[in-house]
C-alpha positions as CSV (number, residue, x, y, z in Angstrom):
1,X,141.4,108.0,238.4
2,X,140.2,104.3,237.7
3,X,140.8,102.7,234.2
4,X,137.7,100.7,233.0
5,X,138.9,98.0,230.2
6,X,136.1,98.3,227.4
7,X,135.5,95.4,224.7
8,X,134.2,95.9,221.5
9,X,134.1,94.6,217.8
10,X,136.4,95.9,215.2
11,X,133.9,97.1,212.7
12,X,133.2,100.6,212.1
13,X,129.3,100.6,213.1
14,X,130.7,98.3,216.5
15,X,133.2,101.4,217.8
16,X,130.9,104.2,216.5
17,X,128.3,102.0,219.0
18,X,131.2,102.0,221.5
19,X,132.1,105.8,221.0
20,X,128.5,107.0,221.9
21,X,128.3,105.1,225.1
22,X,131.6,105.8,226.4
23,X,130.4,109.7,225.5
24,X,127.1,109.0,227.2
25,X,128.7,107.7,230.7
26,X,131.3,111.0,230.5
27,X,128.0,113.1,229.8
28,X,126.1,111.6,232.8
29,X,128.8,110.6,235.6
30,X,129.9,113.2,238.4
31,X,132.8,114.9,237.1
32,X,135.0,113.3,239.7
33,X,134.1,110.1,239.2
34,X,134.5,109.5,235.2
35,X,136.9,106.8,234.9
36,X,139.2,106.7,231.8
37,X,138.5,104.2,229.1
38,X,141.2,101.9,227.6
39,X,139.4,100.6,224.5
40,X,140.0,97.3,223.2
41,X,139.1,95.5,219.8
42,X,137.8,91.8,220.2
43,X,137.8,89.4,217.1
44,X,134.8,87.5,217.2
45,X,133.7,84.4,215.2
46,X,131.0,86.0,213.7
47,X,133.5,88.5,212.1
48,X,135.9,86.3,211.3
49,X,133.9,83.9,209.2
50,X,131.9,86.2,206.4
51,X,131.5,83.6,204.4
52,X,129.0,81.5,206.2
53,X,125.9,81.9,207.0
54,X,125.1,82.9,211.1
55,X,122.5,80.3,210.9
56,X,125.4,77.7,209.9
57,X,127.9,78.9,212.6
58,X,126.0,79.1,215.3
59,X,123.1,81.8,215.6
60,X,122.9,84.5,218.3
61,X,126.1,84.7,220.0
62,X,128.7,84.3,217.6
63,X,129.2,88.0,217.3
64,X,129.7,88.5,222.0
65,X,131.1,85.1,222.7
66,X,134.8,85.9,222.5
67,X,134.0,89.3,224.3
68,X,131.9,87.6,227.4
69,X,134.8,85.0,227.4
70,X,137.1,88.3,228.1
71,X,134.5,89.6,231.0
72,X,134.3,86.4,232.6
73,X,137.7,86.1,232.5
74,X,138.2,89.8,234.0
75,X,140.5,91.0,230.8
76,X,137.6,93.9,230.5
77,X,135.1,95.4,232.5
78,X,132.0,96.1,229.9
79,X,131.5,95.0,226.8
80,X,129.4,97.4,224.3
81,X,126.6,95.2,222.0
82,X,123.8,95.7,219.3
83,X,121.4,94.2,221.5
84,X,120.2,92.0,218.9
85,X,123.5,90.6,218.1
86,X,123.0,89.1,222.4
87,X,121.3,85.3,223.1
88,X,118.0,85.7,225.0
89,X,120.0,83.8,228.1
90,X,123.4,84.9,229.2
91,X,126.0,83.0,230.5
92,X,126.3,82.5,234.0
93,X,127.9,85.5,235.7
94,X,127.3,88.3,233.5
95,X,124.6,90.7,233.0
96,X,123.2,93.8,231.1
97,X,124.5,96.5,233.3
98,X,122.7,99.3,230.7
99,X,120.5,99.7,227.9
100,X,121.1,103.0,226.3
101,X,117.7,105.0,224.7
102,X,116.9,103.2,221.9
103,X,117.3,104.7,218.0
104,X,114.7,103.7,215.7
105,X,114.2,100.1,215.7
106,X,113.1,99.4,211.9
107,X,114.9,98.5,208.6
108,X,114.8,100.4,205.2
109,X,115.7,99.2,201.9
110,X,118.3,100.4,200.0
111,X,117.1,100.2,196.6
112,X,117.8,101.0,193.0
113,X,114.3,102.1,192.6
114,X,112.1,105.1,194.2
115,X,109.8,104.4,196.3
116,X,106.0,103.3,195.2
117,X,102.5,103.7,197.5
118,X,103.5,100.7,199.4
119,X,107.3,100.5,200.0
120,X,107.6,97.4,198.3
121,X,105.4,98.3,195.5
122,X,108.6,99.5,194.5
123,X,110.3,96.4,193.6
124,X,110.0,94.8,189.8
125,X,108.5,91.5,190.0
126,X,111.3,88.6,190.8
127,X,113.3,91.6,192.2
128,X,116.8,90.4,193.9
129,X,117.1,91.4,196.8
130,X,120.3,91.1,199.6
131,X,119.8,89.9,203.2
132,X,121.3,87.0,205.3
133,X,118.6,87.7,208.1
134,X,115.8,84.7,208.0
135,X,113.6,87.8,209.7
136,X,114.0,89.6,207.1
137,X,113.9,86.8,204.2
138,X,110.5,85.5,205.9
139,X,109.0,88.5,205.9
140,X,110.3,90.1,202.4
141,X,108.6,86.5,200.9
142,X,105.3,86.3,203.1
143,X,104.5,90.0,201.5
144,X,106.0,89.0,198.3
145,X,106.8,85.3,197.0
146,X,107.8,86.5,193.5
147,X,111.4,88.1,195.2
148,X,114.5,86.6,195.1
149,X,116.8,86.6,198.4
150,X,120.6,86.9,197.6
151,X,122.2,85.8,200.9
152,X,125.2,88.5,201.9
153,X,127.4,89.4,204.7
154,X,129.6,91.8,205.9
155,X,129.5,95.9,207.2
156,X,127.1,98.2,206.7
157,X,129.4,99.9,203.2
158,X,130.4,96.2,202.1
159,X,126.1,95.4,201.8
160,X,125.7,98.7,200.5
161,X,128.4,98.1,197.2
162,X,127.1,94.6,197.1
163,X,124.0,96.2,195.3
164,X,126.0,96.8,192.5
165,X,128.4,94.0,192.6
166,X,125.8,91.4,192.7
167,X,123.0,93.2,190.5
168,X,120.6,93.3,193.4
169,X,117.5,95.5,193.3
170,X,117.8,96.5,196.7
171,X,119.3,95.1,200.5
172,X,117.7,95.4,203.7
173,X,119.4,97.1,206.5
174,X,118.8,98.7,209.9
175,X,117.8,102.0,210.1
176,X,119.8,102.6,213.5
177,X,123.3,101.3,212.1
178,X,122.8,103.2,208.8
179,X,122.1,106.5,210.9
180,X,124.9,105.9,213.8
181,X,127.2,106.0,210.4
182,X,126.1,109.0,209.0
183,X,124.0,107.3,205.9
184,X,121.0,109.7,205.9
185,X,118.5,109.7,202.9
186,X,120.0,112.4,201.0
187,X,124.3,111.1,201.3
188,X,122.9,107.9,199.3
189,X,121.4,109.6,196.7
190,X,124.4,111.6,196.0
191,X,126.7,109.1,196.8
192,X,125.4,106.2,195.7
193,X,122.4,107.4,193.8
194,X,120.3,104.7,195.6
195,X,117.0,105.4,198.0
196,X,116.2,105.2,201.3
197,X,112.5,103.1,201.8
198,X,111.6,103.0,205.2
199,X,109.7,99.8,206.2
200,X,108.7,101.0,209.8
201,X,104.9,100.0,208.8
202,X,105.7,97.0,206.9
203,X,108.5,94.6,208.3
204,X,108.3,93.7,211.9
205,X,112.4,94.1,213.7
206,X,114.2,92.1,215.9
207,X,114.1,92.2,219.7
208,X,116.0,94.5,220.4
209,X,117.1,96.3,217.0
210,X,118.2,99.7,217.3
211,X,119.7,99.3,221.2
212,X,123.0,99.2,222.5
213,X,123.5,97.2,225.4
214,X,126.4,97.3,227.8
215,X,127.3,94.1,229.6
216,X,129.0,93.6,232.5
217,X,130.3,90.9,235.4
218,X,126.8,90.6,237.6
219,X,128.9,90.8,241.2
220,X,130.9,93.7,239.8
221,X,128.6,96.6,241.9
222,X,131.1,99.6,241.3
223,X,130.3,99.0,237.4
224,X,126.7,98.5,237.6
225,X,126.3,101.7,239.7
226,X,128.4,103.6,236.8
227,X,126.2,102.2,234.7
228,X,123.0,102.6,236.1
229,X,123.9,106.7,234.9
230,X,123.0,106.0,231.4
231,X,120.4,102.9,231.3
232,X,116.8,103.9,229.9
233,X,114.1,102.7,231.7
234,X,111.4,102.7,228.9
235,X,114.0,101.4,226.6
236,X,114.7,98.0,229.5
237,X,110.7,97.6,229.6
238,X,110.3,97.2,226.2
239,X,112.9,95.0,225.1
240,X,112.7,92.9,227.8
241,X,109.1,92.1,226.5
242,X,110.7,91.2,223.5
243,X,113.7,88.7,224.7
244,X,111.3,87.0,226.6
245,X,109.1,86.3,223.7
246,X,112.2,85.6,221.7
247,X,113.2,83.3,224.0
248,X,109.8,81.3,224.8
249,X,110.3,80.7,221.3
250,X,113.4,79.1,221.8
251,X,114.9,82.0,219.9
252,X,118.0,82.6,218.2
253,X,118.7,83.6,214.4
254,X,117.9,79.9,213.4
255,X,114.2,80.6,212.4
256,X,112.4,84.3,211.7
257,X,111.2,85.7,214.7
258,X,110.0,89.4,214.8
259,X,109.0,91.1,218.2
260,X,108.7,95.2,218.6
261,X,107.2,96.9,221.8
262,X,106.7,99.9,222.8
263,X,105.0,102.3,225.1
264,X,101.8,104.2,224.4
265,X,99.6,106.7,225.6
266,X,97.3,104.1,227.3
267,X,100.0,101.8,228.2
268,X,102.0,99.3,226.2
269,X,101.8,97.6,222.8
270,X,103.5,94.7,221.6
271,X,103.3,92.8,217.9
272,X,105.7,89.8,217.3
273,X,105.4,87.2,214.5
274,X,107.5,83.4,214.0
275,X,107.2,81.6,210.2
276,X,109.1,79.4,207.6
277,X,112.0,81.1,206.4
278,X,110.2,80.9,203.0
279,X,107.2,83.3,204.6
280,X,104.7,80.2,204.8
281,X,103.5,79.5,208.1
282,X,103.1,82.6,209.3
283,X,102.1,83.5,213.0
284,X,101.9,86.9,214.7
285,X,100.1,88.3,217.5
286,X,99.2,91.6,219.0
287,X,98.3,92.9,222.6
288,X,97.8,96.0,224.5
289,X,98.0,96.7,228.2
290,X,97.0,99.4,230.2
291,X,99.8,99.2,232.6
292,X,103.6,99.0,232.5
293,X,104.6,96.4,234.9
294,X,107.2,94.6,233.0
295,X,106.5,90.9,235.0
296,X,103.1,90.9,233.7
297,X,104.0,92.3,230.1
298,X,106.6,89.4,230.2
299,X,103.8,86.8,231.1
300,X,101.5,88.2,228.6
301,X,104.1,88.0,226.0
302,X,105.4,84.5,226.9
303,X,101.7,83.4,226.8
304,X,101.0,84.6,223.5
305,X,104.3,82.8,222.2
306,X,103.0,79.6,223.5
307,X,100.5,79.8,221.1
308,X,102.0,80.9,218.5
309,X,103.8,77.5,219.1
310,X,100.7,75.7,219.1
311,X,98.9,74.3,216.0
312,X,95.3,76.5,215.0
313,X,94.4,79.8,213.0
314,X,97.9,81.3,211.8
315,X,97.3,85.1,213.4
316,X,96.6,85.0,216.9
317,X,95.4,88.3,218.4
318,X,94.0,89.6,221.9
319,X,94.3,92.3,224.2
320,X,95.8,92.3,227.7
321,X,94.3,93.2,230.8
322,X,96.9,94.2,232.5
């Protein structure tokens, strides 16, 4: 039996994320052809500086870089991601072997307060509220320019307490990484007597929020054919569409960018915003397709990023004809 060498992040959420692919390739493989697993933790600079900012240290990448290193290099074979956490480009020599069926891509607040008829009606005025994401930030301001962001890092149960050890009203977090960990609605109310606000209808996410990507070296064939097993088709079409906006953008976590698409009944949809950090500036844009090709759903979506970039009316919406 072959041994396949997997690299992951320390944190909890990072070998839960690990856990439920390695469980998804042993669900899907042949039975005579499940390799074992020999797990190992990867210290990333993005972990080991939780003091700084990502925008300061570097953006997108500074939670895979030491991990690709290790795959291009050959000390693993895959590497598990939050697809979020990868640059819109990789380096040369590597590729996404698999992109598991995406969890819900949205974030929720956490919050002091119950919910109101708008999720953020439930916020006092010059409420504080925790994130280190300029998504977020931009968007928490352009709806509401009285609230007060309290940068904060750390793991999912570290920005949980920090509501309490900072005095914040509320933090936003991702749905996905809260579920994968066993939060659920109900264990923070007894736990933590705190609620659960969705923001599914309110907060555009990132590309890519809420799917685990496995990584891999792009000559390596015997991996990518084990891989193939567990990647999601309708899960690759859609975030594609949104790395390639991200990226015409000249993307990373260096300025807001939002981007969520998914199929529908007629087709595909796609919404996707850039701004200030402060929320001024804003600029989204919307468009439907009939079809699924993902080249032309990636042309449409790099065209309405160029002009988003441009100067003129600060929502930009059409529909696409293909």
């Amino acid at each position: 039996m072959t041994c396949v060498a997997v690299g992951t992040r320390g944190s909890a959420l990072a070998r839960c994320q690990t856990g439920l692919v390695l469980d998804a390739l042993r669900r899907s493989l042949p039975g005579v052809d499940v390799p074992e697993f020999d797990i190992r933790v990867i210290s990333t600079q993005g972990d080991r500086q939780l003091n700084a900012s990502l925008q300061a240290i570097g953006g997108k990448g500074v939670f895979v870089k030491e991990i690709e290193s290790e795959l291009l290099n050959g000390q693993i074979d895959i590497a598990v991601h939050s697809l979020k956490d990868m640059a819109p480009e990789l380096p040369e020599g590597l590729t996404v072997g698999a992109i598991l069926a995406r969890a819900c891509p949205f974030d929720c607040l956490i919050s002091v307060h119950a919910g109101g008829a708008a999720p953020l009606d439930s916020l006092p005025k010059g409420a504080r509220v925790g994130t280190n994401s300029l998504r977020r930030q931009s968007q928490l301001l352009h709806l509401r320019p009285d609230l007060r962001i309290v940068p904060i890092r750390g793991n999912v149960p570290t920005r949980i307490r920090a509501i309490e050890r900072y005095g914040l009203d509320a933090v936003v977090l991702a749905q996905s990484g809260l579920r994968r960990l066993d939060f659920t609605p109900e264990s923070l109310m007894s736990e933590y007597g705190l609620h659960w606000i969705a923001l599914d209808e309110t907060m555009l996410p990132a590309a890519g929020q809420g799917a685990m990507a496995v990584e891999c070296r792009a000559d390596d064939a015997a991996t990518l054919r084990m891989l193939a097993y567990v990647d999601d088709a309708s899960t690759r079409r859609d975030v594609t569409v949104e790395r390639a906006f991200m990226q015409a953008l000249g993307g990373s976590c260096t300025f807001p960018i939002g981007a969520y698409g998914r199929g529908t009944d007629e087709g595909f949809a796609f919404d996707g915003f850039i701004s200030q950090p402060d929320g001024t500036q804003w600029r989204g844009c919307s468009f439907t397709a009939a079809g699924s090709d993902v080249p032309a759903l990636v042309a449409e979506a790099e065209q309405y990023a160029g002009r988003l970039l441009q100067d003129g009316e600060p929502q930009v919406v059409g529909t696409a004809k293909s």
